[in-house]
C-alpha positions, 0 to 999 in steps of 0.5 A: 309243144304248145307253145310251138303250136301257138306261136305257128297258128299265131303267124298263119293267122296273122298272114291269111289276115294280112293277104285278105287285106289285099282281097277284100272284095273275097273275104268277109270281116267279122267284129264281135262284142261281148254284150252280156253286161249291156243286156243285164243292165238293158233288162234289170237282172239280179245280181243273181245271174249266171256268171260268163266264164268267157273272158273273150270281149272281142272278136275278129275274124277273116273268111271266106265268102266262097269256101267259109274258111278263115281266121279268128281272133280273140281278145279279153283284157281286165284291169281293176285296182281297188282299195279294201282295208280298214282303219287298223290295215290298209290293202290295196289290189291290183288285177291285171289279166290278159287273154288271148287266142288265135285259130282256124274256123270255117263258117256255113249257113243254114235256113235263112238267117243261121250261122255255124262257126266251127274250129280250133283254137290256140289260148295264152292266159296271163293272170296276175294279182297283186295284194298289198297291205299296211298295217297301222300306216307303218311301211315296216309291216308291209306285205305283198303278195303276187299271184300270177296264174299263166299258160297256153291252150287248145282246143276246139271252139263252135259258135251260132249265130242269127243274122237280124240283118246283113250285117248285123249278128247276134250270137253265142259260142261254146269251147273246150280247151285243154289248158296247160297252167302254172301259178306261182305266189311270191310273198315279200315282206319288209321284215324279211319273211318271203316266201315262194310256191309253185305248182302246175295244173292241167285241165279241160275247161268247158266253156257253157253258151252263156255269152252273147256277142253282136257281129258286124260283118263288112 
């Protein structure tokens, strides 16, 4: 059922955006940017700060200029590969992880300079961590181990921002999704011991308003 509803949103949102190609001058256009990272660096933040659970770095969104109603996209996508191990075992890491969502919001104005987005999401989360270690640089002792943790989402999103200029914005955004996950750990090794668990999860994630995000708007 999610996976119906995903792919549906994902083709509605995909032609509303295409149709406002052709009508521009009656839609707005939304870039967002993820800027937590630049502001902790801006202003010297321990290491101690709260950590951002909102793994979107990107954002786009088509609406309205009339009714505010539109289209939203999200993307994230972290790519890390390091080397950890010591003298007597080599490890290395590889973390690959993609997310996405897709959904439906109507923007409205308040004051002056306020904005509140509200709406609906549907989210895909692909995780995958592979380890590999050596020991004694003896291709024979290795092991690797992949843990994949992947699924689909929905759930409501809202967000406000403050417009410092026409068209520039500064925002947050909080969400609630309902996320359906399966993880799977696969582990070879060349000695011929492998082994393989599976187990699903479903939850409610709550997303707190610790993310900021500079719009601009065309």
């Amino acid at each position: 059922m999610l996976k119906k509803t995903f792919v549906s949103l994902l083709f509605i949102g995909f032609v509303v955006s295409a149709s406002a190609q052709d009508t521009i001058p009656k839609n707005y256009h939304y870039v967002g940017v993820q800027i937590n990272q630049l502001i902790r660096q801006i202003l010297n933040f321990s290491s101690t700060s709260t950590a951002v659970n909102n793994p979107y770095l990107i954002t786009y969104a088509v609406n309205s200029r009339v009714t505010g109603w539109g289209a939203n996209f999200g993307l994230g996508y972290t790519y890390n590969e390091f080397n950890d191990g010591d003298v007597f075992v080599e490890r290395n890491t590889k973390i690959n992880d993609l997310f996405f969502r897709v959904g439906f919001e109507k923007k409205s104005t308040f004051g002056k300079r306020w904005i509140l987005s509200s709406g609906i999401d549907a989210v895909i989360d692909l995780q995958n961590n592979t380890t590999k270690t050596v020991q004694g640089n003896d291709p024979n002792t290795t092991v690797e181990t992949k843990n994949k943790n992947n699924g689909w989402g929905l759930g409501p999103r809202a967000s406000l921002n403050y417009a410092a200029t026409d068209r520039i914005w500064v925002g947050t955004e909080i969400t609630y999704y309902f996320k359906s996950l399966k993880n799977t750990i696969e582990t070879d090794s060349r000695n011929g011991v492998d082994d393989k668990t599976t187990d699903k999860t479903k939850r409610f994630q709550f997303a707190v308003p610790a993310v900021i995000f500079m719009v601009l708007r065309f």
